[in-house]
N, C-alpha and C positions, 0 to 999 in steps of 0.2 A: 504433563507433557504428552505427546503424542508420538510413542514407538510402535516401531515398525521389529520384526522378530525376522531376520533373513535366514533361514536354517536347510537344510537338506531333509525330505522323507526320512530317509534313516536315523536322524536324530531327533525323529517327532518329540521323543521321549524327554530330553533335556528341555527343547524350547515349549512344552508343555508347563513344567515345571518355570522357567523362567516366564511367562507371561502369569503364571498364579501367583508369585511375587511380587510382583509389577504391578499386577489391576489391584490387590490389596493393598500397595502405595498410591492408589487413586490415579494411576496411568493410563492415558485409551490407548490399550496395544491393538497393534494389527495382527492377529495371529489368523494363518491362512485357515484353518480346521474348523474358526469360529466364522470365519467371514465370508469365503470363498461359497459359491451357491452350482450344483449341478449343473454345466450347459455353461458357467462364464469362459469366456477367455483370459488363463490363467496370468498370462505375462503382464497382459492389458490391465488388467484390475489391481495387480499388484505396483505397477507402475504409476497409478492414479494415485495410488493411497501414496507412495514415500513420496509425491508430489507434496502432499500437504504433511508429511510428518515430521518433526523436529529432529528425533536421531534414529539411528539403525544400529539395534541390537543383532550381531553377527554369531551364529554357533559356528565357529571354523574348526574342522576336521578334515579329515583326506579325504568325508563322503560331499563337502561343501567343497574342496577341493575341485573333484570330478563332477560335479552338479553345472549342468550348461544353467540352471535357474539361478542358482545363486548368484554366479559369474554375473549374469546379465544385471539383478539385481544391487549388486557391487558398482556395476558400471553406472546403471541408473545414479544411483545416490551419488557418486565420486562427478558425474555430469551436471546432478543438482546440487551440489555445492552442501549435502549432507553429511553430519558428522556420524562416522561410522566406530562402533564399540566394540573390540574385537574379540567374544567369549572365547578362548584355547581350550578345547574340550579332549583337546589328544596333542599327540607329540607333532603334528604339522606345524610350520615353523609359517609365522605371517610370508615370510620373504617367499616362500612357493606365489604369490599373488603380486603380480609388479604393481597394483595401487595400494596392497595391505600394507607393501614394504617401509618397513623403517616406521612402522606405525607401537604404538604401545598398545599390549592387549593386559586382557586379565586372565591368567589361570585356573582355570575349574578342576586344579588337581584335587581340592578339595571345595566339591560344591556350595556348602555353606560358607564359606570366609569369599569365596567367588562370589556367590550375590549377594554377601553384603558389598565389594566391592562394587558393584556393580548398581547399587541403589546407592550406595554413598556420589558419585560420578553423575548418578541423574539430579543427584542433590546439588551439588555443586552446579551442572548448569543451572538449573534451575535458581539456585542462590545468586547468581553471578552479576546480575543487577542490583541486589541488596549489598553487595559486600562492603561497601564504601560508607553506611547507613550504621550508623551507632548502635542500635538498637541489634543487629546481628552481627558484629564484629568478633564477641566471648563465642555466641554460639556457632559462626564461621570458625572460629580456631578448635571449636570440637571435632568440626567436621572432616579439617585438614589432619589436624590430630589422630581421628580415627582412622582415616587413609594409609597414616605412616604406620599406624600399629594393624591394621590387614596384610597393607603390601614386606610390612616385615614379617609376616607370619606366613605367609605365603611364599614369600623367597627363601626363607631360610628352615621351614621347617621339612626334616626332614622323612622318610618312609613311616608308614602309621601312626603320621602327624605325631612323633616325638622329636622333643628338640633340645641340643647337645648343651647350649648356654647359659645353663643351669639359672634361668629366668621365668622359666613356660608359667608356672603360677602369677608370677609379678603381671607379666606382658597378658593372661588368660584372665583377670583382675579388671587390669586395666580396660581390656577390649569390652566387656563385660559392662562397664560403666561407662566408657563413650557410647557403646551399642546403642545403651537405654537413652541418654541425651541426644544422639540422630534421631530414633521416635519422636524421642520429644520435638524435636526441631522438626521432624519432616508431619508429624499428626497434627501440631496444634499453633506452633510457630508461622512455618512457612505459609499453610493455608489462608493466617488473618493477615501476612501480608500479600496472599494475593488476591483476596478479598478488598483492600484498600487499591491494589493495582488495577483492578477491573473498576473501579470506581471511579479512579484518574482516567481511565481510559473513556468511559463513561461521560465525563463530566469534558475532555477531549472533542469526543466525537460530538455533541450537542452545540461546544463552542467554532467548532466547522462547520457545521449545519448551519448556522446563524440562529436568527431569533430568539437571541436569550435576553428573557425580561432582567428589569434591575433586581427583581428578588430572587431570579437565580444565579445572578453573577454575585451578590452580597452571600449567597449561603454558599457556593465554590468557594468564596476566599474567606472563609469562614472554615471549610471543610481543610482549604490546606493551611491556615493556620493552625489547625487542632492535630493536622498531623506531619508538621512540618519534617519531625527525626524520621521519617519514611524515605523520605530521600529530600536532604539538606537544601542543596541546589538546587533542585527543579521544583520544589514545593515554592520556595522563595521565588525564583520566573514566572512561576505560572502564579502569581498571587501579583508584582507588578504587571501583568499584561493584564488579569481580569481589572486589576485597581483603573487603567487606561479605562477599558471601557466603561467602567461606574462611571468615570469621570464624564466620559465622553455621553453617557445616556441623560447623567445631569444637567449636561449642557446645554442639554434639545437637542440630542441625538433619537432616532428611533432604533427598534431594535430592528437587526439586517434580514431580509426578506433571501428564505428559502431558496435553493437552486432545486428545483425536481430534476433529479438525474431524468427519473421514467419519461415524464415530458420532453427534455431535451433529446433524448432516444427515438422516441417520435417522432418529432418533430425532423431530424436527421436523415432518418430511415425514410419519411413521405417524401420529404424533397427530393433526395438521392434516385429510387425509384420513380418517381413521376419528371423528374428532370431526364433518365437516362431515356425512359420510354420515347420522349417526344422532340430529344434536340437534334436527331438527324433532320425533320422536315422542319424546325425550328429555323436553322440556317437557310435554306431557299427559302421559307414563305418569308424572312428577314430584307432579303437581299430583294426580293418581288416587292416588299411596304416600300421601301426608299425608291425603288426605279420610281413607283409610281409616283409618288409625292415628290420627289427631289431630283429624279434621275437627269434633269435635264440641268442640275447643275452640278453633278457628281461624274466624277469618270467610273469605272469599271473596279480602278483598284480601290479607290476609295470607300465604294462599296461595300467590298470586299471587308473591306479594314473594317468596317463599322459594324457588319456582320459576324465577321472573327469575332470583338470586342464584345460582342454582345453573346455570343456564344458561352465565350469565356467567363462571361459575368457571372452569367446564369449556373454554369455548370460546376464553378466550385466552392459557390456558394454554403451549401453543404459543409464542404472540407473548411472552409472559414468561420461558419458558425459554430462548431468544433473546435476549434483553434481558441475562440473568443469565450467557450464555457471551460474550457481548461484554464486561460488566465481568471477566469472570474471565480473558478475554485481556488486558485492559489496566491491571488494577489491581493496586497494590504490593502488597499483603494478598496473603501464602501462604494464609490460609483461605479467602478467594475463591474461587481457583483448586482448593485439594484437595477443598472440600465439593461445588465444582459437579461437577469428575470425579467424586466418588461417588455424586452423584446420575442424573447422567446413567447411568453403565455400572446401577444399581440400575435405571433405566427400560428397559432394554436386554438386562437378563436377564431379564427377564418372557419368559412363554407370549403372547406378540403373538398366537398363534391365539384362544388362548383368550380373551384380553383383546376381541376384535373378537365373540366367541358371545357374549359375557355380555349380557345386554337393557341397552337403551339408550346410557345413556351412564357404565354402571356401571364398567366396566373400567380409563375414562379419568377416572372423580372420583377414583380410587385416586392415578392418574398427576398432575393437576392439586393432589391436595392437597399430594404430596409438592413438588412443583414449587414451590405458592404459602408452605407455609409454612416450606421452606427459603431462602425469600428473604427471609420476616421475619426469623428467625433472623441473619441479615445485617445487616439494617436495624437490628433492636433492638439488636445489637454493635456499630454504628456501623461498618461494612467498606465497606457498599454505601448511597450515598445514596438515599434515598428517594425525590426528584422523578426520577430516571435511568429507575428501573422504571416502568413504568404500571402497578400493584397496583389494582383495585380493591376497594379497601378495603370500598365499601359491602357488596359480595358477601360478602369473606371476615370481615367482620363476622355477616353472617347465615350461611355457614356453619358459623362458630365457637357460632353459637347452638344453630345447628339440625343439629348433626353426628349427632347418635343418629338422628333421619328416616333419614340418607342414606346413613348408611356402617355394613355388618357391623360389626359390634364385634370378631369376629377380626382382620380385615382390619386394622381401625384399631390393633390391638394390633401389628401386624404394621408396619406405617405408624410406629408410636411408637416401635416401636426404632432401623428406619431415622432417624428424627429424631434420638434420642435420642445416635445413632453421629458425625451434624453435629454435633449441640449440641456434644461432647465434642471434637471437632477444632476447633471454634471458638477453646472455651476454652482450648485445649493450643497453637493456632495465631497467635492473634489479633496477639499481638504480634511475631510473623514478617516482617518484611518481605522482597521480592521484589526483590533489588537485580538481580537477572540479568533481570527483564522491564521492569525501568526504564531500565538501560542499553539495551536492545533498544526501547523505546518513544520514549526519548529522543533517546537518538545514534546508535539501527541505525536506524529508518524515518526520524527526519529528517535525520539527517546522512550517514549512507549513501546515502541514497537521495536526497541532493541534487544530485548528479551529473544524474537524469535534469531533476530540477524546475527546474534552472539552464536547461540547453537548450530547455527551455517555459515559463522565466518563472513559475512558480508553487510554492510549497512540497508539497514530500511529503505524502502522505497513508499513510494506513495499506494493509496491502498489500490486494488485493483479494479474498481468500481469510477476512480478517477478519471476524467478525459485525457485522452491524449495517450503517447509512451510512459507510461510508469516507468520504462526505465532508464530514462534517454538522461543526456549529462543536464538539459534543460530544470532537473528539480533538483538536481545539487546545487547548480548556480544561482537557482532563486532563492533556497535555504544559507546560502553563500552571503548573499546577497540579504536577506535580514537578519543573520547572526550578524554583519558587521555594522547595521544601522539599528538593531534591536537586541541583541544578543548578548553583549560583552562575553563574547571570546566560543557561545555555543554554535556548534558546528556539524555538519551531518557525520565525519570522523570521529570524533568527540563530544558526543551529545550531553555528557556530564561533565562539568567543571567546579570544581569544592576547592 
């Protein structure tokens, strides 16, 4: 896990001590003493890291009390929705802290039974995706077990750790041999199941990627039959959704062609700049083509409108191609996914020099048509829902009017084949479905990835590498949306079902 140590200067000495506990249970602590470099900005650097860290170990004293760092600290994480661990290293009560309040700390009246409390508690999150999994159920009940027998020795024992209920031997026994069974669980246990968890994850991420041949879909479900008791539920899911695609590659399917993030990055960034550069004189030298070819049968406003339309085509083109590799990350349809890779690498092997000399905003109405009317293409086959994109229609209704104004008629010949190349993957695709990017949508980003969102309290999102808002309500309703036509009953709330 990745902790973070929130302490005050003055208690260097404790969270010293607490982080060489920690890195010996194979923890990446953040400890400022090791991290922090002469000349950083203190706040700043420490605020980046609890961005990415799982929980926040707290020494709470009167000197973290009065500490404007810790405070900020506190806030940070309580902002990031991070689970904070609250060491009591003196008689300061959480409630002095209105977010510590009402919170459960652990007592470091006596340092040792403190962190073992306190490594027992990273164990448990850490466990808290297995616990359901047969195979750790005996050794989960050591773990709660041992908690009970800390936090009763810790509550109840009295001044120089002697204790009145003539037990200390029984209970100092006991503690003794759960101890050694938490080792065992946290050195040799937990790590080969998260060894198999990286693996699922692994075998995840490949099946969202696409291109997975028949011989790596046959040895994935291979892989989760051999480790089905790993986790009951999702081994069994993710073994009918790879079975779909064996099925589906058997049938004369091919395997699904790559989305290059980097390329579509690219590709986004050239348009967007080279579109913003040139659409102010884009609209007069527009509205100057039509006077001269047309104007004698056009009025003024008319113009105008065709100009608008054309403006508009042009310029959020961009924001649409965007739109259209978000759905093709996330949606079952193989033709989603194959028609946008051919449209993208088509935008991509263009003369970009040349694209950028051409006057106005000629180079990029070529780039925008292709763009906008392969998302009909979509739309009209019912693949990609309509309200998802922001299309405006009114533009590419006056485009579709007024295409002979705007566009070479080579060019558009040229345009038409390219179309003509979707249309025909459409209709040879359409009824493909994507069972490797719905297991990967479904039970790799929620259920894999519920590990982290357990220790912050909040459901997974998609990763952040993804187009579009990672966090908008739009990827719960499409995970929504295949748990109830593929799921039986999995859910981004409830990502395990047994």
């Amino acid at each position: 896990m990745k902790v973070f140590i929130s302490h005050s200067w003055n208690d260097k000495s404790i969270a010293a001590e607490i982080n060489e506990t920690l890195q010996k249970d194979g923890h990446e602590v953040w400890f400022d003493v090791h991290q922090l470099i002469p000349g950083d900005q203190i706040q700043e650097v420490i605020d980046s890291y609890i961005i990415k860290t799982d929980v926040v170990v707290l020494v709470w004293t009167i000197n973290a009390h009065k500490s404007a760092g810790v405070n900020d600290e506190i806030a940070t994480a309580k902002r990031l929705g991070k689970r904070i661990i609250p060491l009591q290293a003196d008689e300061t009560p959480l409630d002095h802290h209105p977010i510590l309040k009402g919170s459960l700390g652990i007592p470091l009246d006596d340092k040792q039974t403190g962190l073992l409390l306190l490594q027992r508690a990273l164990l448990m999150l850490m466990a808290s995706d297995f616990k359901e999994a047969s195979w750790f159920k005996e050794a989960f009940g050591n773990v709660v077990d041992l908690g009970g027998y800390l936090n009763y020795s810790n509550t109840f024992r009295l001044k120089q750790n002697k204790n009145d209920d003539g037990y200390k031997e029984e209970w100092v026994s006991r503690l003794e041999r759960l101890t050694k069974e938490n080792e065992e669980i946290r050195e040799k246990l937990l790590p080969k199941m998260q060894d198999k968890m990286q693996t699922l994850q692994n075998i995840m991420q490949q099946l969202e990627k696409g291109n997975a041949s028949l011989d790596d879909l046959t040895k994935w479900k291979q892989w989760c039959q051999d480790n089905e008791d790993f986790q009951p539920g999702l081994m069994k899911k993710l073994q009918e959704f790879i079975s779909k695609d064996i099925t589906r590659l058997d049938s004369g399917g091919a395997p699904i062609s790559i989305l290059d993030m980097e390329m579509v990055a690219r590709a986004i960034t050239r348009l967007k700049a080279a579109i913003d550069q040139k659409k102010d004189e884009a609209y007069r030298a527009t509205v100057d083509r039509i006077k001269k070819y047309a104007g004698f049968l056009m009025g003024d406003k008319t113009i105008s409108s065709i100009a608008t339309g054309y403006l508009n085509y042009v310029t959020t083109s961009p924001g649409i191609l965007q739109q259209l590799v978000h759905e093709a990350s996330v949606s079952e349809y193989v033709a989603v996914k194959e028609s946008t890779v051919k449209l993208v690498k088509y935008l991509e092997q263009q003369d970009h020099e040349k694209e950028m000399n051409r006057p106005h905003l000629e180079g990029y109405f070529d780039d925008a048509y292709l763009i906008n009317n392969t998302v009909k293409l979509l739309i009209e086959a019912k693949l990609v829902e309509k309200d998802r994109i922001t299309l405006d229609f009114v533009s590419v209704n006056i485009i579709d009017r007024y295409v002979g104004f705007l566009l070479d008629s080579k060019i558009r010949n040229t345009l038409e084949l390219v179309l003509q190349e979707i249309r025909d993957l459409i209709g040879l695709k359409k009824n493909e479905i994507n069972w490797g990017q719905i297991a990967a949508l479904m039970l790799g980003t929620v259920v894999v990835g519920s590990i982290a969102s357990k220790m912050s309290g909040g459901v997974a999102k998609p990763k952040a590498n993804s187009p579009g808002d990672s966090g908008s309500p739009f990827f719960e309703d499409q995970v929504a949306s295949f748990s109830a036509r593929y799921g039986g009953g999995l859910n981004a709330n409830s990502p395990i079902q047994y």
